[in-house]
C-alpha positions in Angstrom: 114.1 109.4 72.2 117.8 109.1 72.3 119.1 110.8 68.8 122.5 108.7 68.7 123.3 105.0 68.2 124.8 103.4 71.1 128.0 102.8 69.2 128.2 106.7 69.0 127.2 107.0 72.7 130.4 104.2 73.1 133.2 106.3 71.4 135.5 108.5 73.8 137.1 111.6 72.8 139.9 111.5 71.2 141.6 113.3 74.1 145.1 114.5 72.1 142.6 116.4 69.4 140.8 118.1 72.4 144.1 119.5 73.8 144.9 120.5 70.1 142.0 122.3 70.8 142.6 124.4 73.9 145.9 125.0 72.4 144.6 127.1 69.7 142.2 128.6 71.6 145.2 129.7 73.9 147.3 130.9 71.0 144.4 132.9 69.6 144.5 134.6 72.9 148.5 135.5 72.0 149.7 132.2 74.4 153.1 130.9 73.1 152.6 126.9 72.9 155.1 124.4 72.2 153.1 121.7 70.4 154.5 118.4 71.5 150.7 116.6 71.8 149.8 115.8 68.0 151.5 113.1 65.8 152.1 115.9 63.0 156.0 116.4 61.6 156.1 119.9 61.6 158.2 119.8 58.1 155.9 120.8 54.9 155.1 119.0 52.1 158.0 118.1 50.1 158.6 120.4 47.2 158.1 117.9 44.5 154.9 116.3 45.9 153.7 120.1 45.5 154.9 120.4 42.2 152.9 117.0 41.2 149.4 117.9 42.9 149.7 121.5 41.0 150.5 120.2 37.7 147.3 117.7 38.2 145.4 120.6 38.8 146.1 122.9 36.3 145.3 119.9 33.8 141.6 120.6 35.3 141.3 116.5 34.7 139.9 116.2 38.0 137.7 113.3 38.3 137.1 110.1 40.2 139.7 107.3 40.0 138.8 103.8 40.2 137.9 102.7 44.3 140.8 100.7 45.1 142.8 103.9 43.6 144.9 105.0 40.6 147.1 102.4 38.8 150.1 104.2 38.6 150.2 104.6 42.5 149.3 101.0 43.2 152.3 100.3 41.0 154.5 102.5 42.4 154.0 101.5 46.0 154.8 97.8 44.9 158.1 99.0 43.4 158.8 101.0 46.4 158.1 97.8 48.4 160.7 96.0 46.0 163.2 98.8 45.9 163.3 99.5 49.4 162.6 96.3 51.0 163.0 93.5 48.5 159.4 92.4 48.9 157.6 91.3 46.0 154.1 92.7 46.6 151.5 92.5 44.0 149.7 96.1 42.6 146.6 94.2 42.8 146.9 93.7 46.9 147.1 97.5 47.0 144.4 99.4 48.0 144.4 103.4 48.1 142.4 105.0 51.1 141.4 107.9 52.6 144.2 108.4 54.9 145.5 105.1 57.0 142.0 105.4 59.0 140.7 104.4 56.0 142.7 101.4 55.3 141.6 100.5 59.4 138.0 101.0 58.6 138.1 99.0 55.4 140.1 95.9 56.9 137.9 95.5 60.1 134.6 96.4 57.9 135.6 93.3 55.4 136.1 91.1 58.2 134.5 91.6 61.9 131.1 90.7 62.9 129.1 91.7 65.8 130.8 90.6 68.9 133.7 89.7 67.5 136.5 90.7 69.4 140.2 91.8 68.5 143.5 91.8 70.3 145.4 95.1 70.9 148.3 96.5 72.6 147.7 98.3 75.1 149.1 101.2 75.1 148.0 101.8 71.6 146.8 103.9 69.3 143.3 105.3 70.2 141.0 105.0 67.1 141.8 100.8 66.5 139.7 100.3 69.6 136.9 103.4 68.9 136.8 101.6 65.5 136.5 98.0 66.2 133.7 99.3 68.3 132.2 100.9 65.2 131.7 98.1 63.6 130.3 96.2 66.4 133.5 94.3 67.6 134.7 94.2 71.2 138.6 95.6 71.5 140.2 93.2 74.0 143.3 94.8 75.4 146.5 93.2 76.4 148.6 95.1 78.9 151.8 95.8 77.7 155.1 97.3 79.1 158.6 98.2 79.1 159.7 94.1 79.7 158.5 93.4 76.4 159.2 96.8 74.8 155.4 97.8 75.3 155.1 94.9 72.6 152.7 91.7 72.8 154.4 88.1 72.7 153.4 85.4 71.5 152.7 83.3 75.0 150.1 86.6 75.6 148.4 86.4 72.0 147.8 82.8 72.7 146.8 82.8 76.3 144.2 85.6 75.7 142.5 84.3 72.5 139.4 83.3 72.9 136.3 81.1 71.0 135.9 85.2 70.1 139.1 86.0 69.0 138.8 87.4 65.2 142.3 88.8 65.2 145.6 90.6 66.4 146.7 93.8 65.9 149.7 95.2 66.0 152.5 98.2 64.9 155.6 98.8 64.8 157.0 101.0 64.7 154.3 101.6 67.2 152.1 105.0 68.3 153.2 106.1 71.5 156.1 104.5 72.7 157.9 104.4 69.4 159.1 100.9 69.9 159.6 98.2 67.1 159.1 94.6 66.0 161.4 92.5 64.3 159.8 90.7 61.1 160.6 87.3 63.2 158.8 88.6 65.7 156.1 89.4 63.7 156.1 86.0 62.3 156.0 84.5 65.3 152.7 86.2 66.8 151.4 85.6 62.8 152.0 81.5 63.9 149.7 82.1 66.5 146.7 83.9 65.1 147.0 81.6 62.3 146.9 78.6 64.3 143.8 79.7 66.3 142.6 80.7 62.6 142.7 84.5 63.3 143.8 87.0 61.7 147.0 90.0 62.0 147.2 93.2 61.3 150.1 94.8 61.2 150.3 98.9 61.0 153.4 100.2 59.7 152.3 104.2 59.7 155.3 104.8 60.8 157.5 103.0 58.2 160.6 104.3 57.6 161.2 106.6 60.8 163.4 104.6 62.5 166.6 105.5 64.2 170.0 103.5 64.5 168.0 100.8 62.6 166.9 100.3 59.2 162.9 100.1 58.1 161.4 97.0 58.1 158.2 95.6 56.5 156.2 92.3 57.3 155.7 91.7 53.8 159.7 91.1 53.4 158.9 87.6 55.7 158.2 85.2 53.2 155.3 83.7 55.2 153.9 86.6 55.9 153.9 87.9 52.0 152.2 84.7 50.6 149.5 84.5 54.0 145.7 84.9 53.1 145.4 86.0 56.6 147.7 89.4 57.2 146.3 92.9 56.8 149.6 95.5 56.1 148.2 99.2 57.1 150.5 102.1 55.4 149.9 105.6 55.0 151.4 109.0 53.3 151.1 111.0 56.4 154.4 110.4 58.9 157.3 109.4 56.7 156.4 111.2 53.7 154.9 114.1 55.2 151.4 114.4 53.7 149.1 114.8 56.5 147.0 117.0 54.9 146.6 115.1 52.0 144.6 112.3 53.9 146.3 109.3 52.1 146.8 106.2 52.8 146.9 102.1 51.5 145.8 98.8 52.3 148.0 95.6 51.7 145.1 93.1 51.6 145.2 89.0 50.9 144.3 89.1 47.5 140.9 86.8 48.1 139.5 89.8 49.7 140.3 92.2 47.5 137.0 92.4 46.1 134.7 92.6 49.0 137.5 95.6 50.5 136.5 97.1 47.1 132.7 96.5 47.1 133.1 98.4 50.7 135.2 101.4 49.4 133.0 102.2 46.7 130.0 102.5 49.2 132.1 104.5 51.7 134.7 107.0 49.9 133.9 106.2 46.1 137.3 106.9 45.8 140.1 108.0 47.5 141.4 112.1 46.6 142.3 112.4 43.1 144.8 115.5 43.4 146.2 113.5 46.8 146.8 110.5 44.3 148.7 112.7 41.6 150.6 114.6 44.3 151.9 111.2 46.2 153.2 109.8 42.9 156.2 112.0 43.5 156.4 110.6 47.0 158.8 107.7 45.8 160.9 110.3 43.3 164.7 110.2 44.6 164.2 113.7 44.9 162.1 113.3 47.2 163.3 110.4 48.9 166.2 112.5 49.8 164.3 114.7 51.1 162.6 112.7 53.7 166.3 110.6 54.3 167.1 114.0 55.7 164.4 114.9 57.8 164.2 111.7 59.1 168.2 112.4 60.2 166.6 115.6 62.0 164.3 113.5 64.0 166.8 111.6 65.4 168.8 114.4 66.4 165.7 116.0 68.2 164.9 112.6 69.9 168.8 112.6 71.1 168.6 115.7 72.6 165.0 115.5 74.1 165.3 111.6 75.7 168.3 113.0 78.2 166.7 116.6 78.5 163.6 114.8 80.1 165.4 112.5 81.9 167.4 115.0 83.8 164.1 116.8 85.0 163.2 113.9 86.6 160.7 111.9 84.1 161.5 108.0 83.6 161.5 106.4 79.8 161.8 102.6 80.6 161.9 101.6 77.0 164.0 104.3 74.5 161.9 104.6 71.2 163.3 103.7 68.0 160.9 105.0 65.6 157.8 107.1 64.5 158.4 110.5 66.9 157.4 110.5 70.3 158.6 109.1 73.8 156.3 107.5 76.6 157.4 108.9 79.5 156.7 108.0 83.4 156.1 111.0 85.2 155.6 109.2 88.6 158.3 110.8 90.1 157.0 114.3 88.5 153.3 113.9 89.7 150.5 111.5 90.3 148.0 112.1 87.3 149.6 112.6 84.0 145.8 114.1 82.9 146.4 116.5 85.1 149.8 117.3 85.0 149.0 117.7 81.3 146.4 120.4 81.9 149.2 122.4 84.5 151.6 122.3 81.4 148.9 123.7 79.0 147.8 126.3 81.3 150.3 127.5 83.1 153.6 126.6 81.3 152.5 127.0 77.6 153.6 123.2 76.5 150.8 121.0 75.2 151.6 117.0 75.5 149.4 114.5 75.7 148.3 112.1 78.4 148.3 108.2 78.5 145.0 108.1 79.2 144.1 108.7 75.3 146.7 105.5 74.6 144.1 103.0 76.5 143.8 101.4 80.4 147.1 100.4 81.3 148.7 102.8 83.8 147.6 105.8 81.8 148.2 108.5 84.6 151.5 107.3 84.5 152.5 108.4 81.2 152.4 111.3 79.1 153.2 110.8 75.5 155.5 113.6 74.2 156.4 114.5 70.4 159.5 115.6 68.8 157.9 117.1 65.8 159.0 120.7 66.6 162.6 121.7 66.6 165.2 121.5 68.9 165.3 124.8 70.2 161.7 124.2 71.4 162.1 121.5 72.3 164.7 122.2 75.1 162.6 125.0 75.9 159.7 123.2 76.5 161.8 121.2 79.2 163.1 124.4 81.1 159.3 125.2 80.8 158.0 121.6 82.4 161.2 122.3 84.9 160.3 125.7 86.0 156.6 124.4 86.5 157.6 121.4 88.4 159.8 124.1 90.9 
């Protein structure tokens, strides 16, 4: 008897964790990597954050909050979304999870049934599809690319929708070609899911890394504040730096509210109580400044990586303007970016990760490579890739 469920048997790797992986093993061995393969900043956790979680836990009060999370962050995430954005968002629609996976698994828990399929960019982050399929959905991808800056439009939402369709999702800034959407342009894909009565969801992990451009949330469009049909994903983990930490929120319509909190008491009983305490300093100016100046130091190290590439021959049709990588074409490099990706490991010490994690759509031609290492490694991890390509 097979021991596994055939959703199990259905979920890939996730291929960038894998190579994480081998990278480690190859350090262990004394191997100098340059880690440009996993969607971790390399900065620590800001000071005061720190200073939060250990005050918590000296108090020893270390118990279970409520499921949908502690009142005082739910209220401070709605005046960050007022401070920061102008967008009046209600404590009530905010739901604390166990890291943005979390928020995914709640949203598509409270609202897919079997067979139902959902829209996704593809490229695209690797776990929306692996999860959709958890909870017996179909992901239906649409091919995207650097014409519409590796973004769906509306025309492709509308001609792919089906008498299946449950939804859309979407993100911007968006994991791994670090391209945006406007809040117009959100809007206008919302128009169509809404008029096929769908539903969108819109992850913003990457809020607030942005480059040359200001930050953007949905929940600033007026029609997309007040729908009863948008999801709005968030997490602590990229702009705030609080990987670890495993914390995350869900912007929910507030009629399902209570059945995303009938779900999160089943699954997590609550999200991490020292996490909790710890990212109630996230929104502190202190911190704030903090992250304002890291998030300068990113865009240095993606001004200096995008040309460094380019000159070594890869091709990046669409320049990134947020989270922290760049989708590169290595066609005129190689023909499989898999195993080109293997050659760097192995024989160059530079671990980035291939587009074949991202979804179907020309993966071999595209490695996705992170600046979240500094720029003195990063420039040697091109002479590196150069002296490998010789």
């Amino acid at each position: 008897m097979q021991a596994f469920s055939r959703r199990a048997a259905d979920i890939q790797p996730f291929h960038v964790m894998e190579l994480l992986r081998r990278a480690r093993e190859l350090e262990a061995q004394g191997r100098d990597i340059i880690h440009m393969e996993v969607g971790e900043p390399d900065f620590g956790t800001p000071q005061p954050v720190i200073e939060a979680a250990t005050r918590f836990l000296a108090s020893g009060d270390v118990h279970y909050t409520p499921a949908l999370g502690l009142p005082r962050l739910r209220e401070a995430i709605a005046r960050f979304y007022q401070d920061r954005f102008k967008a009046e968002v209600a404590p009530e629609r905010i739901i604390i999870t166990a890291g943005a996976s979390g928020a995914l698994m709640l949203a598509l828990a409270a609202t897919t049934d079997p067979g139902d399929e959902w829209l996704l960019p593809d490229p695209g982050y690797p776990s929306n599809r692996h999860l959709v399929r958890a909870f017996e959905g179909v992901a239906q991808a649409l091919p995207v690319d650097a014409q519409t800056r590796y973004q769906p439009t509306p025309a492709q939402v509308d001609a792919a929708w089906t008498a299946r369709s449950r939804g859309l999702m979407v993100a911007t800034p968006s994991n791994p070609t670090g391209t945006l959407l406007g809040i117009d342009e959100i809007a206008a894909l919302h128009a169509v899911t809404r008029r096929r009565g769908g539903l969108l969801l819109v992850d913003e992990i990457y809020q607030g890394l942005t480059y040359g451009i200001d930050s953007a949330t949905a929940l600033a469009h007026p029609a997309l504040n007040a729908a009863d049909d948008v999801f709005v994903v968030n997490s602590f983990s990229k702009y705030f730096g609080m990987t670890g930490w495993r914390l995350g929120w869900l912007v929910a319509p507030t009629p399902l509210v209570r059945e995303i909190e009938k779900l999160a008491q089943h699954f997590f009983i609550s999200p991490s109580s020292p996490a909790q305490h710890a990212a109630l300093a996230a929104f502190e100016p202190a911190t704030l400044e903090i992250l304002e100046a890291r998030r300068t130091e990113f865009a240095a190290r993606r001004n200096v990586l995008l040309p460094a590439l380019q000159e070594i021959g890869f091709t990046i049709a669409t320049e990134p303007q947020g989270a922290f990588y760049i989708y590169a074409d290595i066609s005129k490099l190689a023909d499989d970016s898999e195993a080109l990706a293997r050659r760097m490991i192995e024989e160059a010490g530079v671990a980035a990760t291939p587009g074949l994690d991202f979804g179907h759509h020309l993966p071999r031609r595209h490695l996705r490579i992170a600046y979240t290492t500094r720029e003195s490694r990063l420039l040697e991890a091109v002479e590196r890739i150069s002296a490998l390509r010789a």
